[in-house]
Backbone bond lengths (Angstrom), bond angles and torsions (degrees), N, CA, C in turn:
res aa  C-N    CA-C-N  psi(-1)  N-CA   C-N-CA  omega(-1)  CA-C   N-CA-C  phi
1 X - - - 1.453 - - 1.541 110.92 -
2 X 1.064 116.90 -53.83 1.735 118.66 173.56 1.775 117.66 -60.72
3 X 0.845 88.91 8.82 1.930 108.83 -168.20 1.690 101.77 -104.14
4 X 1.012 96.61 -32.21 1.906 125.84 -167.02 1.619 106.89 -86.66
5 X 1.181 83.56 -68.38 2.136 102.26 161.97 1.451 105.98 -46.90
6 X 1.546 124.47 -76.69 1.455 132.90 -169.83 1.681 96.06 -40.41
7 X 1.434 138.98 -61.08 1.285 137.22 -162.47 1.463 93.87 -64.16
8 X 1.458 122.12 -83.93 1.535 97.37 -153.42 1.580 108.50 -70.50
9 X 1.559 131.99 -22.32 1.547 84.63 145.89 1.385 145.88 -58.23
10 X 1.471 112.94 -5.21 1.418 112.48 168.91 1.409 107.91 -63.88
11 X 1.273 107.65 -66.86 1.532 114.98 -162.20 1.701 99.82 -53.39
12 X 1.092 105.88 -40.55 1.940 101.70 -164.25 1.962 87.91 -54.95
13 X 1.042 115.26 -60.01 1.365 108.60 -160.79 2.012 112.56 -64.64
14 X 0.972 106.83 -24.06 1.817 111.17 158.44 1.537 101.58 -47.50
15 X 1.446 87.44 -73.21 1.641 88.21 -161.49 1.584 120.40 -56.50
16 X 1.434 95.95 -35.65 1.905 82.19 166.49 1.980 124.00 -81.43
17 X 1.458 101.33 15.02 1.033 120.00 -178.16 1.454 106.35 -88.79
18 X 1.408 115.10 -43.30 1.230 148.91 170.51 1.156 111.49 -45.22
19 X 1.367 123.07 -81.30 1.341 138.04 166.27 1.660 134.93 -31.79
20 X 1.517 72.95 -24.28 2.029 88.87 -168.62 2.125 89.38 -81.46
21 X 1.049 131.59 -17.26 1.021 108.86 -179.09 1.783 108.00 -93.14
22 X 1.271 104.99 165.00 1.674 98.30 164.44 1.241 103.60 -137.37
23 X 1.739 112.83 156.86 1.926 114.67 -149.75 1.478 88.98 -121.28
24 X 1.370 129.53 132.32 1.387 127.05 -174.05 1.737 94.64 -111.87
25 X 1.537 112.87 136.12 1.469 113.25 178.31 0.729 113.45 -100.59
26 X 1.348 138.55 124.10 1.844 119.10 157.49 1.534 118.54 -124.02
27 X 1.362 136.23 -155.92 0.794 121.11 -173.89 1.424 123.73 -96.30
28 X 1.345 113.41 5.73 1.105 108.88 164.98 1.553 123.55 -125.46
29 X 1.469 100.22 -12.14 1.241 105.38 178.26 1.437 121.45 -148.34
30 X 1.388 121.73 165.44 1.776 106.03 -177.04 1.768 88.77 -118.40
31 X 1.554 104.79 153.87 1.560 117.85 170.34 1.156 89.53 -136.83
32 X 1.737 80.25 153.84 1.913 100.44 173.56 1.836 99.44 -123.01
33 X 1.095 118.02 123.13 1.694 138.30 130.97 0.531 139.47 -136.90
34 X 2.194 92.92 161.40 1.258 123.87 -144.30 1.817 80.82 -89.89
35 X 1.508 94.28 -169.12 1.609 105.07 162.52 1.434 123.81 -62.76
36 X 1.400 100.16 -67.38 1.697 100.00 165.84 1.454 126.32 -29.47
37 X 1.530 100.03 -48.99 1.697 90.09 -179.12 1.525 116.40 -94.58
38 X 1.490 123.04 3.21 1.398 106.39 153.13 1.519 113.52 -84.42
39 X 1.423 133.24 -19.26 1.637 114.29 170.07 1.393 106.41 -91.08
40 X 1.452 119.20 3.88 1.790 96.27 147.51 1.494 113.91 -82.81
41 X 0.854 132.31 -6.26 1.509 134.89 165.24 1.786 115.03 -69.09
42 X 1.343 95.87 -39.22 1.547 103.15 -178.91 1.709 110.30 -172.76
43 X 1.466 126.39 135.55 1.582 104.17 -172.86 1.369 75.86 -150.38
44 X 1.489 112.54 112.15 1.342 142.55 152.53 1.586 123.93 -133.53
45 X 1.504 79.76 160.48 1.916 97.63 -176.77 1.751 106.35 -101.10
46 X 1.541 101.58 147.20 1.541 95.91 174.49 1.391 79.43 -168.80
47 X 1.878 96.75 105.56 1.757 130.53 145.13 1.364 110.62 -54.48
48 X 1.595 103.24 117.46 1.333 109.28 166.67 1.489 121.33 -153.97
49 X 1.615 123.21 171.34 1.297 108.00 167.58 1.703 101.08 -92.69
50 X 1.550 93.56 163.50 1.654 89.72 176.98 1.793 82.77 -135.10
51 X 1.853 114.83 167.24 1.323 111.50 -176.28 1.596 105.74 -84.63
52 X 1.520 108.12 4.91 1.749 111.65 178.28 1.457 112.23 -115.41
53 X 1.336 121.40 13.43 1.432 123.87 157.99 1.268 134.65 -144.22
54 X 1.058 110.55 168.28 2.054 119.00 -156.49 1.673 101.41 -82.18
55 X 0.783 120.21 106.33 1.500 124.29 177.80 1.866 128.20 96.07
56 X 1.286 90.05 -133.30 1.901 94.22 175.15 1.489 87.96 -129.59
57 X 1.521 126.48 108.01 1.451 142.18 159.19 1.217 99.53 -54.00
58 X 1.350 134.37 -167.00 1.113 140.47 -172.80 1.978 91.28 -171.01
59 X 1.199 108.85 91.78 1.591 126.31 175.78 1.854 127.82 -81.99
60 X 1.125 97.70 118.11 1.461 95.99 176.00 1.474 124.34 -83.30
61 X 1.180 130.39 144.68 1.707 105.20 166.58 1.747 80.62 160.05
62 X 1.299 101.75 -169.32 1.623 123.30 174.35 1.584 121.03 -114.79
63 X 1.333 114.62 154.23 1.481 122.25 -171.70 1.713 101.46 -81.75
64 X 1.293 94.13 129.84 2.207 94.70 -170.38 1.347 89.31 -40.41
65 X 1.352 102.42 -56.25 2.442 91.91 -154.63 1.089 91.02 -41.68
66 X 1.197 134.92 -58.17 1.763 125.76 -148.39 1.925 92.79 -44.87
67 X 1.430 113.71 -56.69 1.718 117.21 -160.42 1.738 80.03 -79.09
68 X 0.754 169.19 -54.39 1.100 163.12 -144.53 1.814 103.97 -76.46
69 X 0.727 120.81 -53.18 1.682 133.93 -172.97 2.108 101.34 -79.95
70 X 1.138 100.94 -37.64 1.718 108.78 176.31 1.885 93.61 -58.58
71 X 1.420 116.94 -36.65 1.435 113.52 -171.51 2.200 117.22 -106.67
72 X 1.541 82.23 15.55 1.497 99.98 -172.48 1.801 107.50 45.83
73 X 1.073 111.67 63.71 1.377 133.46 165.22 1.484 133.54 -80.47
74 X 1.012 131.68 14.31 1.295 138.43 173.95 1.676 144.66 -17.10
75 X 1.403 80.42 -46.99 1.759 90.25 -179.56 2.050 113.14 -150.56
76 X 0.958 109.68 -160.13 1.738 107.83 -157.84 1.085 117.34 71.57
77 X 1.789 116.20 -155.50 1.293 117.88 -172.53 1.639 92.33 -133.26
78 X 1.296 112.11 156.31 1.469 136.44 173.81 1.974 116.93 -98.66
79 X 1.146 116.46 115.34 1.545 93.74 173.65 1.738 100.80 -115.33
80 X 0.710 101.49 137.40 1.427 142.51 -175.18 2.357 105.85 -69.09
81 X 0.831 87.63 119.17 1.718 89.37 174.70 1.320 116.07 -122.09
82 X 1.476 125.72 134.51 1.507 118.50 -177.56 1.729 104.41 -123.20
83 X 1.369 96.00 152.71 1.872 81.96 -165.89 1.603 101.26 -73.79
84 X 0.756 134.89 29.87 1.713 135.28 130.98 1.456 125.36 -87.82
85 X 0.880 117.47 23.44 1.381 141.72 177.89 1.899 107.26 41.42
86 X 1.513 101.84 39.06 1.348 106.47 171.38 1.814 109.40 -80.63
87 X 1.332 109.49 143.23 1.882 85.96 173.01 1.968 81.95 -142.29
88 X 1.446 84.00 177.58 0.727 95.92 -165.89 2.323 102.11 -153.07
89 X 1.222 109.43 158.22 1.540 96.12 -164.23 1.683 103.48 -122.63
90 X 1.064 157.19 172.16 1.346 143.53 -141.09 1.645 92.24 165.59
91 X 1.686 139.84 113.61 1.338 106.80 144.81 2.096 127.56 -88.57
92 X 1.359 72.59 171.74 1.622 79.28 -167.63 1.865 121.18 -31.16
93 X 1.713 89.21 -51.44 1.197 97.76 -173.29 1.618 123.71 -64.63
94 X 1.708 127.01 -16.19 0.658 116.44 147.67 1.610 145.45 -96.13
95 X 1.560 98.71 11.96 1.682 101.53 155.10 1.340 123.91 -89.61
96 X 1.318 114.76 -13.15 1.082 126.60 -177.95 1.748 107.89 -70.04
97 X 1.871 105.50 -53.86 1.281 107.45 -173.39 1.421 122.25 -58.56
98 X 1.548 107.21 -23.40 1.523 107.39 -158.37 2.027 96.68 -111.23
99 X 0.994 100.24 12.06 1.996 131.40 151.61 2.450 77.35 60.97
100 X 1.179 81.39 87.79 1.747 99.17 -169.78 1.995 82.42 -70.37
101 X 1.233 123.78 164.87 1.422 142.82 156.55 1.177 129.70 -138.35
102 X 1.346 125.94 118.80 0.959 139.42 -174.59 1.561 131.99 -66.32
103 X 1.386 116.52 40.23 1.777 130.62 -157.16 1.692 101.90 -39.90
104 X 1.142 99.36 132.87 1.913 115.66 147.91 1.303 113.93 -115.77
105 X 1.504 138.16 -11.29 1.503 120.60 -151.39 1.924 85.31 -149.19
106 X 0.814 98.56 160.97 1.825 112.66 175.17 1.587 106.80 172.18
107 X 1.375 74.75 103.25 2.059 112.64 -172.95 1.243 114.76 81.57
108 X 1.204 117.31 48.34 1.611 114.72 -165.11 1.609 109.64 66.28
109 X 1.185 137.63 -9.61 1.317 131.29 -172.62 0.870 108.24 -80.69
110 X 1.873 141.54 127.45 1.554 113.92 151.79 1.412 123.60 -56.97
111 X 1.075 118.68 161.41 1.568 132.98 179.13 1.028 125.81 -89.49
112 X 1.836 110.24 95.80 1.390 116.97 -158.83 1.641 118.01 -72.46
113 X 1.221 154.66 179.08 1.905 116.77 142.60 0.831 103.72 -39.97
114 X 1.352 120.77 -82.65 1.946 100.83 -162.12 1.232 125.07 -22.91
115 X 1.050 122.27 -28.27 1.335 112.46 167.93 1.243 129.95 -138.19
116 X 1.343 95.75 58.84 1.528 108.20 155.83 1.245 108.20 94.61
117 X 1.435 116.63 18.20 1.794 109.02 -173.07 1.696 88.49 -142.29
118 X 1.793 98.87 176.13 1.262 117.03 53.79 1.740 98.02 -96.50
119 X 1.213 138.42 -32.40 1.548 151.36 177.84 1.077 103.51 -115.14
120 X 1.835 93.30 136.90 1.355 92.01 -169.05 2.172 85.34 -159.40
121 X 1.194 94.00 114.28 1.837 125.95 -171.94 2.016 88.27 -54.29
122 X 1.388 109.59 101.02 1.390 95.48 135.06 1.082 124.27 -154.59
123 X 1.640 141.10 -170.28 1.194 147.50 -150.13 1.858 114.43 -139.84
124 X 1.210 130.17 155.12 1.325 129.82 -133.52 1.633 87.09 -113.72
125 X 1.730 102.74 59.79 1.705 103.44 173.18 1.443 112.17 -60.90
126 X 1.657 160.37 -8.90 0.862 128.95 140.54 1.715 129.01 -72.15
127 X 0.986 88.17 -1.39 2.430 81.24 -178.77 1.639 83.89 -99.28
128 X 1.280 138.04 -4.87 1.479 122.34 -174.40 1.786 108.98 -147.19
129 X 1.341 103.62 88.39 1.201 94.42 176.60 1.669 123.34 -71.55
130 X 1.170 110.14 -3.50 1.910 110.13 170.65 1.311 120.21 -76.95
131 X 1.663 109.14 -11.07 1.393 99.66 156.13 1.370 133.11 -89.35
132 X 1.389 101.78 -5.98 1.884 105.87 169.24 1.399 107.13 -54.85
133 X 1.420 125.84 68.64 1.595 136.18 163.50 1.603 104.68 -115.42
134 X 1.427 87.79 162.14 1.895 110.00 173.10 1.746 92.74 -69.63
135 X 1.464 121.37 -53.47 1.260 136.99 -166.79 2.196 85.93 -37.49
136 X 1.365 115.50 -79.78 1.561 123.38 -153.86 1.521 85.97 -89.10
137 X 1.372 152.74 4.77 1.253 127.34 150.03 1.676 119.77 -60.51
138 X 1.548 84.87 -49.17 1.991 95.62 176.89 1.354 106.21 -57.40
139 X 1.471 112.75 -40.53 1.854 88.91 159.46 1.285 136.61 -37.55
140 X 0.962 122.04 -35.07 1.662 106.42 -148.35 1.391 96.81 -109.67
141 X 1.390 113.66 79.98 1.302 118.42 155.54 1.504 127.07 -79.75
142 X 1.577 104.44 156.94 1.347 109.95 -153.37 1.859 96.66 -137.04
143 X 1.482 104.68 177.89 1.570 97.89 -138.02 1.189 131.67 56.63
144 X 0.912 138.48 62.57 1.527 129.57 -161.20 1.674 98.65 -99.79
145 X 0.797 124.12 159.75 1.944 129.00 172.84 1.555 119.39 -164.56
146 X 1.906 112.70 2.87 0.771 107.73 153.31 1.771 112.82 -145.84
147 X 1.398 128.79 -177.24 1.824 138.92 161.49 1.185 90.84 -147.81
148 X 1.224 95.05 119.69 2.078 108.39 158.52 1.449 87.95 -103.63
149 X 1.598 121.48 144.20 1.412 131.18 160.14 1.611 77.03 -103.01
150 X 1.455 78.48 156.33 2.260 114.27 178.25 1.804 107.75 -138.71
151 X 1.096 135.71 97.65 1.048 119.12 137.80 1.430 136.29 -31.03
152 X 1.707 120.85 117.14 1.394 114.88 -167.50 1.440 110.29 -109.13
């Protein structure tokens, strides 16, 4: 029985080992990051309300263009993967406009699944109230573990 226990706690801790990275596709090449190495890319805060939390969070992570422009990304569309294998498709130009963020942290916490991480897509609904839409709510998916860029 403790033999039984030891494995799927093994496996549970892979898989959230797993999860903690996210794999960016493009067309010529695939990358994998962890957290660490997307806030060496960029490590900013952006206070906001979101329609799934109590107040103004205060989110860590990087602005997509920044990872988007590190891979000379400019234009097409991005689809989005959540480790429920929900996706979802977005082009560039409009994540770009509505300045999309790439969260890891909310309140200093990292972002476990449970809550909504390890990445989790959102947008700076208090500095912009024209994105308080259904349209950029369905954006901001969370779990994320993968981005395919697509040339369109």
């Amino acid at each position: 029985m403790k033999k039984v226990i030891l494995l799927i706690s093994s496996l549970l801790l892979s898989m959230q080992v797993l999860s903690d990275n996210l794999e960016l596709i493009t067309q010529n090449q695939n990358y994998q990051y962890n957290v660490a190495q997307l806030l060496e890319v960029q490590n900013k805060e952006l206070t906001t309300l979101t329609p799934w939390t109590k107040g103004e969070p205060t989110f860590k992570g990087l602005d997509l263009i920044t990872l988007l422009q590190k891979h000379n990304i400019k234009s097409g569309q991005l689809t989005f993967t959540a480790l429920n294998d929900y996706t979802i498709t977005i082009t560039v130009k409009d994540l770009i406009d509505a300045q999309a963020f790439l969260s890891m942290y909310q309140d200093n916490k990292i972002l476990r699944v449970r809550e909504k991480g390890p990445f989790w897509l959102i947008f700076p609904w208090s500095y912009r109230s024209e994105l308080i839409n259904t349209t950029v709510s369905s954006w901001a998916i969370w779990q994320i573990k993968s981005i395919e860029h697509m040339e369109i």
